[in-house]
C-alpha positions in Angstrom: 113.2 101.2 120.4 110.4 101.2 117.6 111.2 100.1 114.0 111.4 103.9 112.1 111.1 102.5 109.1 109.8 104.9 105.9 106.2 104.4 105.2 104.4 102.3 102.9 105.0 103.3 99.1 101.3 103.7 98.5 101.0 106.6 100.8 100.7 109.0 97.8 98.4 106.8 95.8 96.1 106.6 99.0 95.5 109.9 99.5 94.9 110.8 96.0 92.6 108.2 95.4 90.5 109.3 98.9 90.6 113.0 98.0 89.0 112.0 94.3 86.6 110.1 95.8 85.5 113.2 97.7 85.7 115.2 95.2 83.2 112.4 92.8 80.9 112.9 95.9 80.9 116.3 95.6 80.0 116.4 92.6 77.3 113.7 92.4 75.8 115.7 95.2 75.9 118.8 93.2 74.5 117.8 90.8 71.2 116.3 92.2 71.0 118.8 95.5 69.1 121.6 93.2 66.4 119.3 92.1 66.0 117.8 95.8 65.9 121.3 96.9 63.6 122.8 94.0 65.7 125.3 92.8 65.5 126.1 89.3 66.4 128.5 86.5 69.7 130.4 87.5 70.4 129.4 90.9 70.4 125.8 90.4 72.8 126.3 87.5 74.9 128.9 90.1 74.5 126.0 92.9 75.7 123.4 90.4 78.5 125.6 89.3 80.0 126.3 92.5 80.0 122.7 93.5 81.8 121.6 90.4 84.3 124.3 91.0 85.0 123.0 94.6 85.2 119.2 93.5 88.0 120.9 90.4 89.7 122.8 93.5 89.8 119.1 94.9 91.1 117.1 92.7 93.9 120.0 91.9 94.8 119.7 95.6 94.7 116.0 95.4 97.6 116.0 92.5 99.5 119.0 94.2 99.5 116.2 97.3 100.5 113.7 95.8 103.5 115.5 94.0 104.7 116.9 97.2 104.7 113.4 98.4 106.6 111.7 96.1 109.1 114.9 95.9 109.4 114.4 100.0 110.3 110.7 99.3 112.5 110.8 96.9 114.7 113.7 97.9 115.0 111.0 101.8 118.1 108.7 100.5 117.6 105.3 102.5 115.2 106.7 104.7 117.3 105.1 108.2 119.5 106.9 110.3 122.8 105.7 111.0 124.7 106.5 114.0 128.2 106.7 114.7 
């Protein structure tokens, strides 16, 4: 039978630091897509906006993650099952 061991303890850290990275992306894209586009005035500001509002939405979700990660491991004692 297969080891069923808990996973590694960077599991939270991983994920957060992939979903930021996405999110840095985003951002970087948004903020040079207008230009390579040609939009100016308003909708390149409304373009840049939204994007920075999606990469915020991001990196919330990437802390709410990583919380309900670390509240799932802790609240797992030894994390093995014992049979009697």
């Amino acid at each position: 039978m297969p080891d069923q061991t808990r996973p590694p303890s960077g599991t939270a850290t991983a994920v957060m630091a992939a979903i930021l990275l996405g999110a840095v992306i985003l951002a970087v894209i948004g903020t040079f897509l207008p230009g390579l586009v040609g939009l100016t005035g308003w909708p390149a500001v409304a373009m840049q906006l939204v994007v920075y509002a999606i990469a915020a939405i991001d990196v919330a979700i990437a802390l709410w993650l990583r919380a309900r990660i670390r509240k799932a491991r802790s609240s797992h004692g030894g994390g093995t099952v014992r049979r009697q």
